[in-house]
C-alpha positions in Angstrom: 57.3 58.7 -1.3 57.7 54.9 -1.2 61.7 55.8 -0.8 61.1 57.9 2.2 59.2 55.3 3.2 61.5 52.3 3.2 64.3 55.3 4.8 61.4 56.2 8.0 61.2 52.0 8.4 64.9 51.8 8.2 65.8 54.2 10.5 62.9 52.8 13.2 64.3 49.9 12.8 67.8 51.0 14.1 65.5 52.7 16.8 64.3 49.5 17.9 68.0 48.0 17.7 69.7 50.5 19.5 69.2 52.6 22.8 71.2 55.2 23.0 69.1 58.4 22.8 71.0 60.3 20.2 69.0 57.9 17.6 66.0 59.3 18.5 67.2 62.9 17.8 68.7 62.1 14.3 65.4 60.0 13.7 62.9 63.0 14.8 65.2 65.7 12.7 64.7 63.3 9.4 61.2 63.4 10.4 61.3 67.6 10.6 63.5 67.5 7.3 61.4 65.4 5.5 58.0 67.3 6.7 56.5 63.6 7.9 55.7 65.3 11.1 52.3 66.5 9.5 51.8 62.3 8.8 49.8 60.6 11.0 51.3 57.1 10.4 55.0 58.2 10.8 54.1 60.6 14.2 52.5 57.5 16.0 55.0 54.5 15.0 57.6 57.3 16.2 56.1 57.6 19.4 55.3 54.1 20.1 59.4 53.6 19.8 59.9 57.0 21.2 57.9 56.0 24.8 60.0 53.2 25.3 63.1 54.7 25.0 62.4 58.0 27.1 58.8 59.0 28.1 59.3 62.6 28.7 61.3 63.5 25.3 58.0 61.6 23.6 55.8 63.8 25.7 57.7 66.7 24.0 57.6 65.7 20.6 54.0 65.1 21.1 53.5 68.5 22.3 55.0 70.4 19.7 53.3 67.9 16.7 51.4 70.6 14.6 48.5 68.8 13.8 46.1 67.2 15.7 47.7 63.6 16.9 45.6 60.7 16.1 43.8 58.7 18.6 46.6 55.7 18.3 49.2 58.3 19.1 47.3 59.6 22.2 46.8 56.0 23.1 50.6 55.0 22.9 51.6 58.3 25.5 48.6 57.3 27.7 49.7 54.1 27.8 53.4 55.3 28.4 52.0 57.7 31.4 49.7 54.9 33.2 53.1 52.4 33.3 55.5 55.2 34.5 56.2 56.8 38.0 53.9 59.8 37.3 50.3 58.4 36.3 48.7 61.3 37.2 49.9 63.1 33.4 48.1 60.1 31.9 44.9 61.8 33.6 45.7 65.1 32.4 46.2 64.0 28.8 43.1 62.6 28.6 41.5 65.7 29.7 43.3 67.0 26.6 42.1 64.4 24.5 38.4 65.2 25.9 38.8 68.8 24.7 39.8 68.4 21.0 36.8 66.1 19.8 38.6 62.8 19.7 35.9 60.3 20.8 38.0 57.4 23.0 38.4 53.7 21.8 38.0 50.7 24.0 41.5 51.2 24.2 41.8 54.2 25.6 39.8 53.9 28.9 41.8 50.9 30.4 44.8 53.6 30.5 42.9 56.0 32.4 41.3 53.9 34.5 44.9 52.3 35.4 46.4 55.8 36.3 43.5 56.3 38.3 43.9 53.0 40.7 47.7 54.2 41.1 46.6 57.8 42.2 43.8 56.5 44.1 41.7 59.2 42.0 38.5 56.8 42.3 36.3 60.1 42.0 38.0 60.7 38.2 38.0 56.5 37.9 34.0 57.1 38.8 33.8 59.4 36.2 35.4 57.7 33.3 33.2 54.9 34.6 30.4 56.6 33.6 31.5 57.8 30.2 32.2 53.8 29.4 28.8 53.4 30.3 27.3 56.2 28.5 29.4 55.3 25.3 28.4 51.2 26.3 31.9 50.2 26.4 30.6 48.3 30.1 30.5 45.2 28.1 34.3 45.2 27.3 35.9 42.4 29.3 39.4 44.3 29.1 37.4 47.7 30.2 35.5 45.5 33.1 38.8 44.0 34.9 40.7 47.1 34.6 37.4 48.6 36.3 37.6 46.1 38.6 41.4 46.6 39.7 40.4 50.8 39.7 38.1 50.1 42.6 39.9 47.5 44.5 43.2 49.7 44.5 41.0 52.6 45.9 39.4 50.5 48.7 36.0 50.5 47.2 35.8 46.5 47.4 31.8 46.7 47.1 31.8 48.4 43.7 34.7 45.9 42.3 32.3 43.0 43.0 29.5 44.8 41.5 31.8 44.9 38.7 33.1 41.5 38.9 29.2 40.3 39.1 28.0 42.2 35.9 30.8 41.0 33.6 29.0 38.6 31.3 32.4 36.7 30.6 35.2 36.1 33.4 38.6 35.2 32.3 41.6 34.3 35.2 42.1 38.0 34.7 39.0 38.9 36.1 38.9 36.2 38.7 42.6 37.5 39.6 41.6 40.9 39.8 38.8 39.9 42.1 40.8 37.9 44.6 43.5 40.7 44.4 40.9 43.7 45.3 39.9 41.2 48.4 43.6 41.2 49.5 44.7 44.6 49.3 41.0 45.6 50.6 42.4 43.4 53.9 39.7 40.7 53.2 41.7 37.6 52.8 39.1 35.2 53.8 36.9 36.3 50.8 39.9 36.4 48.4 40.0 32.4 49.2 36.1 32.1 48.6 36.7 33.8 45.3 39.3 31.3 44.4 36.6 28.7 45.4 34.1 29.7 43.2 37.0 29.8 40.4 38.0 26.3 40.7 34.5 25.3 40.6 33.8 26.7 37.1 37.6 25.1 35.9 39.5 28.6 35.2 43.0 27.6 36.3 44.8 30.1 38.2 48.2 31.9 36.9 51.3 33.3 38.6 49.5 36.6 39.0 46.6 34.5 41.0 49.0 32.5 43.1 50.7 36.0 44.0 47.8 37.2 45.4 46.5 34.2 47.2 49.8 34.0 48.7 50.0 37.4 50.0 46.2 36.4 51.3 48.3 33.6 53.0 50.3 36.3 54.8 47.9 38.4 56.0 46.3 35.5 57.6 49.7 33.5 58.8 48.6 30.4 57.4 51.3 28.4 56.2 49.4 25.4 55.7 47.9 26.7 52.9 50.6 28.7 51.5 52.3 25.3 51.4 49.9 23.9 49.6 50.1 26.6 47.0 53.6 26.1 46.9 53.1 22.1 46.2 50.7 23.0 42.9 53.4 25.5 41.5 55.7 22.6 41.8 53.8 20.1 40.6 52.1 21.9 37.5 55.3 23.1 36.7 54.5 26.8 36.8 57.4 28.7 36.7 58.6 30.8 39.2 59.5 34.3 38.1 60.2 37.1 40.4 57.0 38.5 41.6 56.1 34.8 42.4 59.2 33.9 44.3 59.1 37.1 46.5 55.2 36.6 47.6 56.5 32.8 48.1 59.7 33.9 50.3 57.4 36.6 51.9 55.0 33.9 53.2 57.3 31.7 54.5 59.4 34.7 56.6 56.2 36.1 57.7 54.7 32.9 58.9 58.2 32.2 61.2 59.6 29.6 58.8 62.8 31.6 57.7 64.8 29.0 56.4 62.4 27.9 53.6 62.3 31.4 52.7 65.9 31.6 52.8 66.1 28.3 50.5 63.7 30.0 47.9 65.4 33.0 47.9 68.6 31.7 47.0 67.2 29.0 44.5 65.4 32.8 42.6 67.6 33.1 39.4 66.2 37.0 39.3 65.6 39.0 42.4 64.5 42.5 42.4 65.0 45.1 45.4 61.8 44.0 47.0 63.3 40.6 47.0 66.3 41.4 48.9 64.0 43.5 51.0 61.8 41.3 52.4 64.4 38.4 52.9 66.9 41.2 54.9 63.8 42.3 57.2 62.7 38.3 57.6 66.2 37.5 58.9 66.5 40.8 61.0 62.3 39.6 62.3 63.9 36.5 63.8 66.9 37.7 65.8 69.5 37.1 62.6 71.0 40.2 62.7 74.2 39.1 61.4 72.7 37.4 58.2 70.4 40.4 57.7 73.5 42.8 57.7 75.5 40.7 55.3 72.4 40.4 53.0 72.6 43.7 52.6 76.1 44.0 51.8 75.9 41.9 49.1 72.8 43.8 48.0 75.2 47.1 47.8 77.9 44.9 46.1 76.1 43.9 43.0 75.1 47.5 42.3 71.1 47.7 43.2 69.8 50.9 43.6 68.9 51.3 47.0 65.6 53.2 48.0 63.9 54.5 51.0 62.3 51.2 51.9 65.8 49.1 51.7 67.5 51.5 54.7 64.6 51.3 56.2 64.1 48.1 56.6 67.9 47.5 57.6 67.9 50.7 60.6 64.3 48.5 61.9 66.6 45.4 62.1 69.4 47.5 63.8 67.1 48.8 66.0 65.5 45.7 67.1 68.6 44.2 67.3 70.5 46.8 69.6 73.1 47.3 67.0 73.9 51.3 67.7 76.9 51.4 65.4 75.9 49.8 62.2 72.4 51.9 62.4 74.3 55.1 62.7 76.3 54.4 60.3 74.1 53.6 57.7 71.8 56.2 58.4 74.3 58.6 57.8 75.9 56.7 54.7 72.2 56.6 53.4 72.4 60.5 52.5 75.8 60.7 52.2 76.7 58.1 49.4 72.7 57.8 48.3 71.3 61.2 48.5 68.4 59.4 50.0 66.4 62.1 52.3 65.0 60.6 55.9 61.4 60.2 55.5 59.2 60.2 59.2 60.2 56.2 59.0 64.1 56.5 59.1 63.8 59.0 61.9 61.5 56.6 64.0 63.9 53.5 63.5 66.8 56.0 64.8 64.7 57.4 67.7 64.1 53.6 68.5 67.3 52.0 68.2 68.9 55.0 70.7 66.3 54.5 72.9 66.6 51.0 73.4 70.1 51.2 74.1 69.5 53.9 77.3 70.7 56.6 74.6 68.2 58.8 75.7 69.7 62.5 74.8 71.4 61.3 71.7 67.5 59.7 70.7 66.4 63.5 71.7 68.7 65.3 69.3 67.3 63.4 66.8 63.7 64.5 67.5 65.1 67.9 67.9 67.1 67.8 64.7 64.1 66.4 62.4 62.8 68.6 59.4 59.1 67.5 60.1 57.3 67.6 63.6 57.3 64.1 65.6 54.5 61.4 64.9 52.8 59.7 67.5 54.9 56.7 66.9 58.2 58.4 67.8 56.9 60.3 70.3 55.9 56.7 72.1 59.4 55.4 71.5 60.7 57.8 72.8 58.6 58.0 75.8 58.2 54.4 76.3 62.5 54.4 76.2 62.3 56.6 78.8 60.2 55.1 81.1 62.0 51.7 80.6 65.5 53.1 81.5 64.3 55.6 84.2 66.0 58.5 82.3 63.1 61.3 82.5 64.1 64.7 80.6 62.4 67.9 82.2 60.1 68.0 78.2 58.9 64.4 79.0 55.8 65.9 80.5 55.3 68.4 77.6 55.5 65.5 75.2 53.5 63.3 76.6 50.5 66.5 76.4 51.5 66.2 72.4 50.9 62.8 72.0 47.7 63.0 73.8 46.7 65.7 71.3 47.8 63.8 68.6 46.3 60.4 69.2 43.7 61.2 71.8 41.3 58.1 71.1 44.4 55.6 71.9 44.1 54.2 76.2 47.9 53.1 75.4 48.5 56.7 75.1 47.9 57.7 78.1 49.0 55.0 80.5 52.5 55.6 79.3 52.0 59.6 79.9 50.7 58.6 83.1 53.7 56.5 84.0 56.2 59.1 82.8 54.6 61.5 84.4 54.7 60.0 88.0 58.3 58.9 87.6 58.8 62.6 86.9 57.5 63.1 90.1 54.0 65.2 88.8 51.8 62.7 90.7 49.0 64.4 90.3 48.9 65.1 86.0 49.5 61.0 86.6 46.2 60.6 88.5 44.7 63.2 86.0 45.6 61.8 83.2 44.2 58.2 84.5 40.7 59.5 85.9 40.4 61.1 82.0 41.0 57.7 80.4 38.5 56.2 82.6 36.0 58.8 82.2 36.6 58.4 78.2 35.8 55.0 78.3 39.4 54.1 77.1 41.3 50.7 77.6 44.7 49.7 77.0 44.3 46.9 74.5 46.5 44.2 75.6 49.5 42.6 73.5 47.7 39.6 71.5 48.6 36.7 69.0 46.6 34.9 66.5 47.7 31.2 66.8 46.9 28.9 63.5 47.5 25.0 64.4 45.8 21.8 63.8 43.6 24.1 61.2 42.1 25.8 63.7 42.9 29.6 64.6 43.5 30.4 68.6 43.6 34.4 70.4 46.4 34.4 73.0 45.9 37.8 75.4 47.1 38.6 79.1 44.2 37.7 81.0 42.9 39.2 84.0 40.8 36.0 84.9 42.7 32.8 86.9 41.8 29.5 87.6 40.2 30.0 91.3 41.2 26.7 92.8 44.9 26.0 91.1 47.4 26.5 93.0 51.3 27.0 92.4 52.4 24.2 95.0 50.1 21.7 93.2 52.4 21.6 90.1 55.0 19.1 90.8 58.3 20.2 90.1 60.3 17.2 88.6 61.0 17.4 85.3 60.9 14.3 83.6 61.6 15.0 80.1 63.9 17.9 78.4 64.1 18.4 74.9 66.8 20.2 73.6 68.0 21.9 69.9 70.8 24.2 70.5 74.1 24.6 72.4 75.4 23.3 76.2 74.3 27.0 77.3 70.2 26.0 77.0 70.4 22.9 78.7 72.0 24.6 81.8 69.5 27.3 82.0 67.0 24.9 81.5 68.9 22.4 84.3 69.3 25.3 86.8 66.1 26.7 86.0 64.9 22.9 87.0 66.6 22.7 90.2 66.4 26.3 92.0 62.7 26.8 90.9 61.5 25.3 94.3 63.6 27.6 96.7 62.9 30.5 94.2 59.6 30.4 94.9 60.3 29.2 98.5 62.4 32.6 98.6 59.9 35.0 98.2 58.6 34.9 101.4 56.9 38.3 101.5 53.7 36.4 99.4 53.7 33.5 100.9 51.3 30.3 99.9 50.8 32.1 96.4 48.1 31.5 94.8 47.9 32.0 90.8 44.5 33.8 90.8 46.4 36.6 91.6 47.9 36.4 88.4 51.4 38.3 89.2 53.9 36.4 90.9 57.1 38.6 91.5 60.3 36.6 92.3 63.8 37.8 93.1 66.7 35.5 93.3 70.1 36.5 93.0 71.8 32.7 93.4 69.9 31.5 90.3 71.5 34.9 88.4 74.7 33.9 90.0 74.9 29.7 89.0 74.2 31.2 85.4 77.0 33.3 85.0 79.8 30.9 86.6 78.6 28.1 84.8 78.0 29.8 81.3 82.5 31.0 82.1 83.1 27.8 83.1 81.4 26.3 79.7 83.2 29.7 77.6 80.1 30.4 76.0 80.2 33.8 77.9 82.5 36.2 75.8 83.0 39.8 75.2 82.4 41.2 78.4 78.4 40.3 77.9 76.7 40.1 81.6 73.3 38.9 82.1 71.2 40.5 84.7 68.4 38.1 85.7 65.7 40.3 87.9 62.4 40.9 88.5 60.7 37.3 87.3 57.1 37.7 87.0 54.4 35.5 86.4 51.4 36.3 84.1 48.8 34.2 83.9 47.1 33.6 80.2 44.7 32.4 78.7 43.4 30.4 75.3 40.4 31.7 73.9 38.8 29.9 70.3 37.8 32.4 67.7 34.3 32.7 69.4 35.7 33.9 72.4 35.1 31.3 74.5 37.9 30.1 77.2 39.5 26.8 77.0 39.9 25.5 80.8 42.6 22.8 80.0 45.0 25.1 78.1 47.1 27.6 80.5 50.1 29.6 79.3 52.3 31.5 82.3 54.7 33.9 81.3 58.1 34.0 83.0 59.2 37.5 82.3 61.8 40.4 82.0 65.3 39.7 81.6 67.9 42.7 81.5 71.1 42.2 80.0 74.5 44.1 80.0 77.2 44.2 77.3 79.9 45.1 79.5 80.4 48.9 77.9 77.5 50.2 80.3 74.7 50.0 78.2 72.0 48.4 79.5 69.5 46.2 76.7 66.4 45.8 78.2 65.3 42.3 76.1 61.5 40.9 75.4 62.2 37.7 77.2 59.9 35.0 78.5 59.8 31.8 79.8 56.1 30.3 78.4 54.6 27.9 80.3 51.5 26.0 79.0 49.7 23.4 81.3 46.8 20.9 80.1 44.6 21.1 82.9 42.4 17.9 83.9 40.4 18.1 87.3 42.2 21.5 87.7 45.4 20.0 88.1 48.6 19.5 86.4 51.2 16.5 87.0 54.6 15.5 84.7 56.6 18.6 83.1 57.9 18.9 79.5 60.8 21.5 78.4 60.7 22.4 74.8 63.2 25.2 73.9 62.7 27.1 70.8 64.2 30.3 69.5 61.8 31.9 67.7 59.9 35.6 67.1 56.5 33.0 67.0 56.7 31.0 70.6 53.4 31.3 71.5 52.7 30.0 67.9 54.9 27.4 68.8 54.4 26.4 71.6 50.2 25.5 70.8 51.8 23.2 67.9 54.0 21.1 70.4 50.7 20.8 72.5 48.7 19.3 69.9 51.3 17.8 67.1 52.7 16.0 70.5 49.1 14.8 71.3 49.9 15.0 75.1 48.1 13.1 77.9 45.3 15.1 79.9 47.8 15.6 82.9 50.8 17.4 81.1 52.7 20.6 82.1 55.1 21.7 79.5 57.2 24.8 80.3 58.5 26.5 77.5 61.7 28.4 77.6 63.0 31.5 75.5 65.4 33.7 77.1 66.9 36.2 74.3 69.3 38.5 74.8 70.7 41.1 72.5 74.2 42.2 71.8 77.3 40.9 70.5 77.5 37.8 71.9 74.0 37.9 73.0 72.4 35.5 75.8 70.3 32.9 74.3 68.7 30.1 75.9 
């Protein structure tokens, strides 16, 4: 016995060594020859080596073991299950093990309860809940913060800090598991007040605490403190591994500061798919299209296995981008070379990225063509495509009935059925459809932004309320001050914009002395469109057949309003609005342009003008910062340009 003893050790030992799976055959038919599989040891040191190597050829062997496995070996497959892609057969094993009398170890529980948080089965996680406290395992601190991650990964935050408040002993894992149940329960706020309370009894957080409070960071947009997070990693020398440098590069991108991002990203000796990810869409998010799309090249080149999520993420940046030919082709090279079905997403980023470019039958065929009925989401697209390039097909009106009966609660819903609906020329299912979102109660909730600076958090809406007394001919239009960061293109804009905004506004003489209480200010002027163009040839930063089309200026009065709601009187933003671009092949790109303007009232007035040009997904973000980082006198105007155009050699001022 002790011989077939040192051969079983032996040949686990080469099992250990080695990966390839034919050593786990030879090893299980010694185990058959040598009638060990009636031993308990040798079945569960088998299976423990077994699991790593291939979970469902253990899950046979333990099937077909003809004797009852012991509790160690039911532990090791449970344990196999919760880790793998399927958790739910950890569940069903346990069931089993309920069945043949084995009473379960303190061990066992955390397993299920794991497999439970990934299925979101908190009704079975309830249940084994109360078998831990019937058998008075509630006292385990292992048991109590896998408890407390069960309930925070099901959504049931109230019962995870019940949890986290009746463990008698908290280690960082249960402080962790706290502040991550906060976060992924959409509560960053609290997460941080957890994390309070943590540094105040001197438990020091770890890499799996600084990943959550950084993804807490995110949701809020605070890079202040992210950075500061960032500074104690440094400084305590903690290192960086993966899941820490992705929630670092995530926070950056997310918060508009793409270059640090970029910087950690590259300084990552590891990345994982979700690395790559998230740095492809943060580079697509702020109009680099061209970076985003060689990013993910390379990721093809070194031989990552691309998922749904990865094509996903590059046919959104495609689509925002107006880049028609690289989406199609990798949405077809996505089931061709990856065998990678379209999920509901892929077919939205298509339906998007054809509508955008004035594709409007091609973005139908896709609709038509999809294995799965429409969402509301690509139903909108669609819609809102539409509407934008005056293309209506004789189903609009039949589609717009679908995604009332879809999303019937949503005011945005209906406003754009309404305007498709009288551009089709059915004026009155237009008026209908507008007298039933009144009589709902139903508003369209305007576009908004949540502006952190100077540590304290600002709402930016469209306003319908306007300064009654200010005037447009009481701000004084010499500029006295430009500030500039890109090419020679900007600063003409920003010249010409300088020295034809008098006799633009002069030019419109159908409104007259214009007041901005009325809050829309249209303005057509085709000499300003014209100086642009022959100046941007002249300068040759106008290439590949790319034509602006400056129209339809509008002004849109906003407003500031703190976190209580209440309305700043000396901080105005106007919105210079809706520039349509051409890229010389007929397509028209409608672009999401703006020229912000923010004046400091004092004595409802406004004297001297600053330009501050910025590129950037965040202006009105930026924009507050250069108000107050620049500490600006009580009588400043600063007008804050961002024209963006998409395309090949796209139009950016």
């Amino acid at each position: 016995m002790a011989k077939a003893n040192d051969m079983i050790t032996r040949h686990i030992q080469i099992l250990v060594e080695q990966s390839k799976p034919t050593h786990l055959l030879q090893l299980h038919s010694f185990i058959l020859k040598s009638g060990l599989d009636c031993d308990p040891r040798f079945i569960s040191h088998y299976l423990l080596h077994a699991c790593s190597k291939s979970i469902n050829f253990a899950k046979k062997v333990f099937d077909h073991i003809p004797i009852t496995p012991p509790l160690f070996a039911w532990n090791t497959i449970l344990r196999a299950f919760a880790k793998s892609s399927v958790p739910i057969e950890s569940i069903k094993l346990f069931s089993r093990l309920q069945k043949v009398g084995l009473k379960p170890d303190n061990f066992t529980y955390p397993f299920v309860l794991k497999a439970s948080g990934q299925c979101l089965m908190f009704g079975v996680g309830g249940a084994v809940h109360s078998l831990i406290m019937k058998v008075g395992f509630n006292l385990d601190r292992y048991i109590g913060n896998t408890l407390l991650r069960m309930y925070g990964a099901c959504g049931l935050i109230e019962l995870a800090k019940r949890v986290f408040d009746e463990l008698r002993v908290r280690d960082v894992v249960s402080w962790s598991s706290m502040i991550a149940a906060y976060v992924a329960c959409n509560d960053p706020l609290k997460a941080f007040m957890v994390f309070r309370d943590m540094t105040t009894v001197n438990e020091k957080p770890n890499s799996v605490t600084l990943v959550s409070l950084l993804s807490a960071c995110t949701r809020l947009l605070n890079v202040n403190i992210g950075e500061s997070i960032h500074c104690y990693i440094l400084v305590n020398g903690i290192c960086v591994d993966v899941a820490l440098g992705t929630a670092l590069l995530e926070m950056y991108s997310k918060c508009g500061h793409i270059d640090k991002a970029f910087q950690i990203f590259n300084s990552m000796d590891e990345k994982n798919l979700q690395s790559w990810t998230i740095m492809i869409s943060g580079l697509a998010d702020h109009g680099r299209g061209k970076e985003a799309i060689s990013l993910f090249t390379q990721m093809e080149q070194i031989g990552l296995k691309l998922d749904s999520m990865s094509f996903a993420v590059i046919l959104s940046a495609c689509s925002h981008l107006g880049l028609v030919g690289e989406g199609q082709k990798y949405f077809n090279q996505m089931q061709r070379l990856y065998d990678i079905r379209p999920t509901m997403e892929h077919f939205g980023c298509m339906v998007d990225l054809l509508g955008r470019a004035g594709l409007i039958n091609e973005a139908y065929e896709i609709i038509k063509n999809m294995p799965m009925e429409p969402n509301s989401v690509i139903l909108r697209s669609f819609m809102g495509a539409c509407r934008n390039h005056g293309q209506i097909l004789s189903l609009d009106d039949k589609l717009g009935k679908i995604l009332l009966k879809s999303e019937p609660h949503l005011g945005a819903n209906y406003v754009l059925a309404s305007s498709v609906s009288s551009l089709s020329g059915y004026w009155n299912d237009a008026a209908d459809m507008r007298i039933a979102m009144k009589l709902k109660g139903l508003k369209k909730v305007p576009g908004c932004s949540w502006v952190e600076a100077a540590m304290c958090s600002m709402y930016f809406a469209i306003s319908r309320t306007a300064h009654s007394k200010l005037k447009i001919d009481e701000i004084p239009l010499n500029i006295n001050e430009i500030v500039i960061h890109r090419d020679a293109l900007q600063h003409q804009i920003l010249v010409l914009l300088r020295e034809n905004l008098p006799q633009i506004l002069s030019h419109n003489q159908s409104y007259g002395a214009i007041e901005l209480h009325r809050n829309e200010i249209m303005i057509r002027h085709d000499a300003l469109q014209h100086q642009i163009l022959q100046q941007s040839r002249e300068s040759g930063d106008l290439s590949h057949g790319f034509r602006p089309q400056i129209r339809n200026f509008q002004f849109q009065l906003l407003r500031a309003l703190a976190p209580n709601g209440c309305h700043d009187s000396r901080l105005w933003i106007l919105g210079l609005c809706n520039l349509r671009c051409n890229n010389g092949h007929g397509v028209g790109t409608a672009t999401a342009s703006a020229v912000f303007v923010a004046m400091e009232m004092e004595d409802e007035k406004a004297t001297g003008i600053i330009i501050v040009e910025k590129r950037s997904m965040s202006s009105r973000a930026e924009l507050v910062r250069v108000l107050l980082e620049l500490e600006l006198g009580p009588l400043v105007c600063s007008y804050w340009l961002l024209l963006t155009g998409v395309g090949q050699k796209a139009f950016y001022a």
